[in-house]
RODO-2510 file (C-alpha; in nm, 4 decimals, decimal comma):
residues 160
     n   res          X          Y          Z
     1     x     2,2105     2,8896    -0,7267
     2     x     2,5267     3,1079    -0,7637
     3     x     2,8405     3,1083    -0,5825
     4     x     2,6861     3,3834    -0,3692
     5     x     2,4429     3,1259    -0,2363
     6     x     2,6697     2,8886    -0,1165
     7     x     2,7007     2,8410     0,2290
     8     x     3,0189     2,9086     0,4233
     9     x     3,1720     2,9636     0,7434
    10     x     3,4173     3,2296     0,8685
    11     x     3,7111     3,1248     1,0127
    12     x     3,5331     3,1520     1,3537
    13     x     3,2741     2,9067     1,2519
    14     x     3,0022     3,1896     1,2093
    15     x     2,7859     3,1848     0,8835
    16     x     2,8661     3,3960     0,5980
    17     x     2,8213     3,4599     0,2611
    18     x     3,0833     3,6035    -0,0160
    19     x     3,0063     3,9930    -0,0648
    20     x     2,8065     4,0247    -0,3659
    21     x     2,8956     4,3676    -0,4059
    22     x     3,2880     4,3192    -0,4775
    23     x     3,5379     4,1660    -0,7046
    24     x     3,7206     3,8810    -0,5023
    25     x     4,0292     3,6963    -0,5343
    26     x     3,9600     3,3559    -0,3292
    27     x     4,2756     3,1729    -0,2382
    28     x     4,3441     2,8635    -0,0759
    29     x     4,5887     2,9248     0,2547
    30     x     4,8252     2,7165     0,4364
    31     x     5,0499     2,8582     0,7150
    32     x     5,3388     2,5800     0,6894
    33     x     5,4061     2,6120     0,3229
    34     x     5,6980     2,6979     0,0760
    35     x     5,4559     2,9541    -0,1334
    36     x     5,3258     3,0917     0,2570
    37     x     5,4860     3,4037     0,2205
    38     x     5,2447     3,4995    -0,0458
    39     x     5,0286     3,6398     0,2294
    40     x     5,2033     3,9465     0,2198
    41     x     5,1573     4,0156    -0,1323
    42     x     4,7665     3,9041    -0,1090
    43     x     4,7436     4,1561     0,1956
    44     x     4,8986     4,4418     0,0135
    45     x     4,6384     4,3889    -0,2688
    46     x     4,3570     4,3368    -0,0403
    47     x     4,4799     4,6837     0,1182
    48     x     4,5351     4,8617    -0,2516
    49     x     4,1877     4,7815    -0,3613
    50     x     3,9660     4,7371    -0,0940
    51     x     3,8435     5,0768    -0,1513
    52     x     3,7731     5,0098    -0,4786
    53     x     3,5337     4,6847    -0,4765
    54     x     3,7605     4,4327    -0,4442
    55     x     3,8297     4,1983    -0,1503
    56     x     4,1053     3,9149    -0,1199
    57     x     3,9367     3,5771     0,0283
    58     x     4,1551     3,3512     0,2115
    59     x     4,0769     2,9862     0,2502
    60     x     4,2733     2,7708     0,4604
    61     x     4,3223     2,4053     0,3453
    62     x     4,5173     2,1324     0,4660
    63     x     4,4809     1,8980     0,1572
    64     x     4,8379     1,9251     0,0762
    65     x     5,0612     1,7658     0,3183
    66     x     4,9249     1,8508     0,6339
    67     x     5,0447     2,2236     0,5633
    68     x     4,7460     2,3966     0,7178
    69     x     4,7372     2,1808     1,0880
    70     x     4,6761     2,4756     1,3064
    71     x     4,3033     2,5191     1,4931
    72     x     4,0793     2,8099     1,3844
    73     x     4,3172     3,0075     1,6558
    74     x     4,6298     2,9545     1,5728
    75     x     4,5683     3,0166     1,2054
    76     x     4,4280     3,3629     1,2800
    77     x     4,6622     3,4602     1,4897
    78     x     4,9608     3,3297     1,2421
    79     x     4,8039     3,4958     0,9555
    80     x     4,7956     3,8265     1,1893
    81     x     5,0925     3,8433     1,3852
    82     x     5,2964     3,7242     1,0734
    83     x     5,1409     3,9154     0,8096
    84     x     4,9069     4,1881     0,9283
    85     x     4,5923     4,0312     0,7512
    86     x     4,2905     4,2087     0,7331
    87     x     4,1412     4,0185     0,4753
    88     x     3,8021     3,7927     0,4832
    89     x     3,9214     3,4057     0,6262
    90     x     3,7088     3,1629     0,5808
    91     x     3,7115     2,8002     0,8102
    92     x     3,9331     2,5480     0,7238
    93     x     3,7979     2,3798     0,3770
    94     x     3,8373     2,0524     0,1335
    95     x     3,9287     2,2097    -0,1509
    96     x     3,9571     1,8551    -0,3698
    97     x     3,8340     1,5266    -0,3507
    98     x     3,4818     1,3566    -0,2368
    99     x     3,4885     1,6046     0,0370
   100     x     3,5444     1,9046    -0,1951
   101     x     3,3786     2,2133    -0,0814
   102     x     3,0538     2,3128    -0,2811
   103     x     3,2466     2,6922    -0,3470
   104     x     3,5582     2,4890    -0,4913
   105     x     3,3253     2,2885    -0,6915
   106     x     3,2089     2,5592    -0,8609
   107     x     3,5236     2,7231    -0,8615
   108     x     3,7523     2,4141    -1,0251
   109     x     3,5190     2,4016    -1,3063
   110     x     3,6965     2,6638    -1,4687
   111     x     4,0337     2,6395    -1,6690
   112     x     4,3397     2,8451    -1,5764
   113     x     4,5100     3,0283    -1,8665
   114     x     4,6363     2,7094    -2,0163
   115     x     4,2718     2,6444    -2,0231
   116     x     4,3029     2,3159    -1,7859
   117     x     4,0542     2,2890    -1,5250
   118     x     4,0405     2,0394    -1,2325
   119     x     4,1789     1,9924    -0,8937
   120     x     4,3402     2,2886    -0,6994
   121     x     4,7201     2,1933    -0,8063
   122     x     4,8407     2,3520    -0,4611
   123     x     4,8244     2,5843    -0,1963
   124     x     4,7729     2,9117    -0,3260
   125     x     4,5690     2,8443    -0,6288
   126     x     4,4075     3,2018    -0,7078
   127     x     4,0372     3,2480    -0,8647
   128     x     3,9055     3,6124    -1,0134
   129     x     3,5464     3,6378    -0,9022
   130     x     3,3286     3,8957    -1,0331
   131     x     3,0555     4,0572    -0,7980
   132     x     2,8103     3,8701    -1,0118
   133     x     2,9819     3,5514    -0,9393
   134     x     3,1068     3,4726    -1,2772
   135     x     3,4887     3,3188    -1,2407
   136     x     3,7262     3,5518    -1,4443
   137     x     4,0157     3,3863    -1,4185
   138     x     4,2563     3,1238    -1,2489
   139     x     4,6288     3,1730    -1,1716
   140     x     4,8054     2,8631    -1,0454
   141     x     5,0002     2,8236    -0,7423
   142     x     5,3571     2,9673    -0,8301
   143     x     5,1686     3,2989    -1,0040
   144     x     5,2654     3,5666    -0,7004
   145     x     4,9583     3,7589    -0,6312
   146     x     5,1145     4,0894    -0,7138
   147     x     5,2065     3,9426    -1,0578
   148     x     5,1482     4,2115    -1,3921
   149     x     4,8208     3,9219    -1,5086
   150     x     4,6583     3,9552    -1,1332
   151     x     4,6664     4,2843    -1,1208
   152     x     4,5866     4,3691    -1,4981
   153     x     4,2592     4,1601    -1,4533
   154     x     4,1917     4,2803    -1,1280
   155     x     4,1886     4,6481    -1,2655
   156     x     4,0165     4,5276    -1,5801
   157     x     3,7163     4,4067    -1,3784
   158     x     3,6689     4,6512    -1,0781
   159     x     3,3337     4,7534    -0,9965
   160     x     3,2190     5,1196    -1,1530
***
């Protein structure tokens, strides 16, 4: 089974899969958060490489102090009006704990660049996924999305 197997749910509640054709940069989401405005920098990504094989993947999560409390609704229509995303959401997920997510299972497995893996720290934790599913890389919480490391490794690892 690979990451492309697992099941998942847009933020609709209708089945999906993640593209297996496209480099992704899965993040977990909250609308109510210090690091929040980060949604403009994942968008503008998102939007500079879309037409190159890669896709941002936003997961909401309200793990960390009830900073994600809005419905399905309410956290689309944030995420639009506020922020003009056009990227993948997926439903509201545990990203920790017994409840933890079989996609954030997977993902947490794999050390950031201090090479500690574990537990999503925060909101905003970032994972590189290649379109074969293999995890490239993790930047923490306080790494901006439009950082010189996110964007080195996401050109490093387009698809041809």
């Amino acid at each position: 089974m690979t990451i492309h197997d697992t099941e998942l749910r847009t933020l609709e509640g209708e089945p999906t899969a993640l593209p297996a054709d496209r480099l992704l940069l899965i993040v977990n989401t909250a609308s109510k958060c210090g690091l929040t405005p980060q949604y403009a920098g994942l968008e503008r990504l998102h939007e500079r490489y879309a037409g190159r094989g890669f896709s941002v993947v936003g997961v909401p999560c309200d793990q960390f102090m009830g900073q994600e409390p809005g419905s399905a609704a309410e956290i689309r229509e944030f995420c639009s009006l506020t922020y003009g995303v056009t990227f993948p959401m997926l439903a509201k997920t545990e990203v920790n704990g017994p409840g933890r997510h079989p996609l954030y299972a997977e993902l947490t497995r794999h050390p950031d660049t201090e090479g500690e893996a574990g537990d999503v720290q925060w909101n905003f934790e970032k994972f590189l996924v290649a379109a074969d599913g293999t995890v490239l890389a993790r930047f923490r919480p306080s790494v901006e999305p439009e950082d010189a490391r996110i964007i080195e490794a996401i050109e490093a690892n387009l698809p041809a």
